[in-house]
Backbone bond lengths (Angstrom), bond angles and torsions (degrees), N, CA, C in turn:
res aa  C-N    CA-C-N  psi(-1)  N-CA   C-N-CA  omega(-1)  CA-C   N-CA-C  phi
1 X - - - 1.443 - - 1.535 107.34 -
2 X 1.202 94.90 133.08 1.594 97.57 165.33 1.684 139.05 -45.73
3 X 1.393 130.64 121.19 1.385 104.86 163.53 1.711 113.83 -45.47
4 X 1.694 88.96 -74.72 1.779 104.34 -163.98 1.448 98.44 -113.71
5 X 1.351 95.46 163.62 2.313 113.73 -166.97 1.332 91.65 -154.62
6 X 1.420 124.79 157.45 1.247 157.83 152.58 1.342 130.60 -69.86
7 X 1.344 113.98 103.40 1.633 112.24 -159.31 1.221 111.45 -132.32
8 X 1.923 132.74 117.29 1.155 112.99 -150.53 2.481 109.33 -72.16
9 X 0.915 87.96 142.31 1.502 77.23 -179.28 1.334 118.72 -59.66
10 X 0.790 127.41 26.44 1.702 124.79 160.55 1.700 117.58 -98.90
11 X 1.566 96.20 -17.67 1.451 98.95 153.98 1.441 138.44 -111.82
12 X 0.909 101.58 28.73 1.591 134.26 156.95 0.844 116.83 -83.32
13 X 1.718 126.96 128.85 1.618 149.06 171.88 1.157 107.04 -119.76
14 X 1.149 150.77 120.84 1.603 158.99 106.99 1.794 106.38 3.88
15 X 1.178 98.14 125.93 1.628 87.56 176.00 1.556 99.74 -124.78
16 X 1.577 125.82 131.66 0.831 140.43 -175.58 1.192 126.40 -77.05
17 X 1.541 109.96 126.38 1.242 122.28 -157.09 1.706 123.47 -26.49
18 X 1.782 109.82 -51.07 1.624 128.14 177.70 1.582 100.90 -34.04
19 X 1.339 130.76 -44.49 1.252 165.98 -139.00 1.532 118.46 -86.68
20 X 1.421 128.74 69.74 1.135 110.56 -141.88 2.134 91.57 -94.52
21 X 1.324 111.78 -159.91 1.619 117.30 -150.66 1.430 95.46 -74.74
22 X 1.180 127.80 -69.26 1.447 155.90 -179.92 1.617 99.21 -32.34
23 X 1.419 119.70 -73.65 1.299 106.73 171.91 1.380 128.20 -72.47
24 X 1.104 136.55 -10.92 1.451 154.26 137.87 1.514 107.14 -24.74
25 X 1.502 106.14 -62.16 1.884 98.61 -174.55 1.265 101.19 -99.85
26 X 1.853 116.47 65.76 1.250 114.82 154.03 1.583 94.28 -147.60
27 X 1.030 108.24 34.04 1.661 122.16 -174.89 1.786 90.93 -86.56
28 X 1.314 100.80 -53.82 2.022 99.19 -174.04 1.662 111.54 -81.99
29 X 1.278 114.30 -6.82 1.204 114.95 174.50 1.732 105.72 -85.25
30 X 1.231 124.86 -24.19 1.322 119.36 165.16 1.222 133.99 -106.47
31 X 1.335 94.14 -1.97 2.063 114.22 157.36 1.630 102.65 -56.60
32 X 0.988 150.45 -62.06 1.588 137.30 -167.62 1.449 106.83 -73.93
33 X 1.299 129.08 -39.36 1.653 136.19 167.74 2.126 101.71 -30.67
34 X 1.751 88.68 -78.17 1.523 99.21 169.02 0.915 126.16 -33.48
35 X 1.382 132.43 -60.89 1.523 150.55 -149.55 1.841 83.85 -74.32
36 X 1.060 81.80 -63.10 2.470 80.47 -165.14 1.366 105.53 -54.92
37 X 1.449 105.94 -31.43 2.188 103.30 179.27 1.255 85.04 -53.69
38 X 1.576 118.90 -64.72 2.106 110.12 -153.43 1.307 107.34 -42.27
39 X 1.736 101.32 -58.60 1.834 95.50 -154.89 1.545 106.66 -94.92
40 X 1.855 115.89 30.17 1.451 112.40 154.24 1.525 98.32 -77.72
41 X 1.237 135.79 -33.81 1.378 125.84 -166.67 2.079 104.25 108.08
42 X 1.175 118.56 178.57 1.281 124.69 164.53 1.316 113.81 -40.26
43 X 1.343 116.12 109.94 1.139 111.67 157.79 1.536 123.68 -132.73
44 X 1.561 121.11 39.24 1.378 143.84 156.91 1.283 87.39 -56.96
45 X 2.115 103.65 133.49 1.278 108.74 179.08 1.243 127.24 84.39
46 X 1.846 117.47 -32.68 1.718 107.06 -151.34 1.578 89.58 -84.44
47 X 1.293 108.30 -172.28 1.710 148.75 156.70 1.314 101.19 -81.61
48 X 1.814 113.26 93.51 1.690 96.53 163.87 1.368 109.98 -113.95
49 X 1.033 123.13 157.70 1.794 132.17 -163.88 2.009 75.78 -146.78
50 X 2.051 78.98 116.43 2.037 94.47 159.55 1.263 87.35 -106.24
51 X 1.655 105.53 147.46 1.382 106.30 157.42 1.512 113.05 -103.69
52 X 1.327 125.18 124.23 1.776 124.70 -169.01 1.400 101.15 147.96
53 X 1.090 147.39 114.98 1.952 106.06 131.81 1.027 117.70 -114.90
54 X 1.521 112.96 53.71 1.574 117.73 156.83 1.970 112.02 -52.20
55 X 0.868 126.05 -166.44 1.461 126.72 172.09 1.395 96.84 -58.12
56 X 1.624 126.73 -89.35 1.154 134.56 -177.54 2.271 114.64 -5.32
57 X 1.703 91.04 -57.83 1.282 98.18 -157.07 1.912 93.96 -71.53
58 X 1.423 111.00 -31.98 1.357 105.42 -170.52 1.333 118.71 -48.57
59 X 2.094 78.91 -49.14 2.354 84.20 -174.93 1.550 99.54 -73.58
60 X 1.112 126.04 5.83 1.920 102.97 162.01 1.107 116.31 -83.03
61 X 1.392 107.47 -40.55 1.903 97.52 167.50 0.935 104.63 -67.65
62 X 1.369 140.76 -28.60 1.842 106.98 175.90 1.353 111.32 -79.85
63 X 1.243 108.20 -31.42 1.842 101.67 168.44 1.476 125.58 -49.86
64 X 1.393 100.58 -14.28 1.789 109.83 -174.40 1.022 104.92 -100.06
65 X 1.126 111.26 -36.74 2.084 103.47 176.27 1.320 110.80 -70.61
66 X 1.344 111.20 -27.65 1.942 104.55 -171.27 1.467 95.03 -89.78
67 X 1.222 123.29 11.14 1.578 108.10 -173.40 1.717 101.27 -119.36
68 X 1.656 98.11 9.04 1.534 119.12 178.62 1.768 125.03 74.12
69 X 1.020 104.83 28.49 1.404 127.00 161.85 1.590 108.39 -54.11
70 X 1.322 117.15 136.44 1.473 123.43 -155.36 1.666 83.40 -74.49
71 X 1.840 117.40 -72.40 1.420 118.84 -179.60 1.448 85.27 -140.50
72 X 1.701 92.10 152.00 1.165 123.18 150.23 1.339 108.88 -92.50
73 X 1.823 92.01 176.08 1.412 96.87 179.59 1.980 99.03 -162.85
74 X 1.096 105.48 128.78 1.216 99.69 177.23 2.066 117.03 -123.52
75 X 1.172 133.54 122.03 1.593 112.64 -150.36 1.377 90.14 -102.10
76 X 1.447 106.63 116.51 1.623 133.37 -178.98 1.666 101.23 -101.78
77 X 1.337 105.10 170.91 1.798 127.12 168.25 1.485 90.40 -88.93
78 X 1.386 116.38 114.80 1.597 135.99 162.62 1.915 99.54 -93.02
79 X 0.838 135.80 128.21 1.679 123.98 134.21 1.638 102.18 -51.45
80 X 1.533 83.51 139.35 1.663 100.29 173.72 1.372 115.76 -74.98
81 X 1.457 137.97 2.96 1.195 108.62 138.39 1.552 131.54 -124.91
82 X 1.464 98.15 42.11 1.473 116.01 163.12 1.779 97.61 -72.55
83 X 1.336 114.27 155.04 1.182 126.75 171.53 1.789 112.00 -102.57
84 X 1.119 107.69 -18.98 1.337 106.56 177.55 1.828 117.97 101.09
85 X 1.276 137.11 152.49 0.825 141.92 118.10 2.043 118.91 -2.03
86 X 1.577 96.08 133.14 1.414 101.35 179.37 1.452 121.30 -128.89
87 X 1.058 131.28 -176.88 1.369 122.21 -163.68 1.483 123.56 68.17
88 X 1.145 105.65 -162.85 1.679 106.48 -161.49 1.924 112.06 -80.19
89 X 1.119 112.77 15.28 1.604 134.79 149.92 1.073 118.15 -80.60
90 X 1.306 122.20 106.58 1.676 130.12 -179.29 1.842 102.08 -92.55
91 X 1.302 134.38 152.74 0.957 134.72 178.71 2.109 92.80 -125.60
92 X 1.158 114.97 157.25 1.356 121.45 175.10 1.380 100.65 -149.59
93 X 1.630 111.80 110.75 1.560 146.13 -177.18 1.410 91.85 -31.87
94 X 0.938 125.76 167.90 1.984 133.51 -165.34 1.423 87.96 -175.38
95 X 0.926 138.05 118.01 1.431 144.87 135.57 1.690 127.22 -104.51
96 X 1.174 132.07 99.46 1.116 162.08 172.63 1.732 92.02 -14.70
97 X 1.532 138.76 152.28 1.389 135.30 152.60 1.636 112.34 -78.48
98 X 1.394 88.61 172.31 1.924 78.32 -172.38 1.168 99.72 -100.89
99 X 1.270 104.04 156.10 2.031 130.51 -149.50 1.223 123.23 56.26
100 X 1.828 115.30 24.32 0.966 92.49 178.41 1.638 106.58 -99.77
């Protein structure tokens, strides 16, 4: 891996001081979350179902609740006798096929 790279400055952001490093490089990890809330359209109120919950899929459900989405829902691997997550986060049981 590189120390240092060449990046034209127009994609460069300043990160403000309050702002420390760690949460800083999760600024582009919730840039695509955002971006898909906008151009889903309104979704104050709706039923959203992400499919993923890799990182990506997580911050869309949180992108959907702060953008006032009634519930999300993203369908994760629960153990069957986990109860799940509560509140306006729905989880939907996922069980893997066998060998896979």
């Amino acid at each position: 891996m590189a120390d240092y790279f060449a990046a034209p400055q127009r994609n460069l952001f300043a990160v403000p001081d309050g702002v420390d490093d760690r949460t800083a490089a999760l600024v582009e990890c919730l840039a695509t979350p955002v971006h898909a809330v906008r151009i889903a359209g309104e979704v104050a109120g709706a039923r959203v179902v992400v499919l993923g919950a890799g990182t990506i899929g997580l911050l869309c459900v949180v992108a959907a609740l702060h953008a006032g989405a009634a519930t999300s829902s993203s369908p994760i691997w629960i153990p069957a006798s986990s109860s799940g997550p509560s509140g306006p986060v729905r989880t939907a049981p996922f069980r893997p096929a066998a060998g896979t």
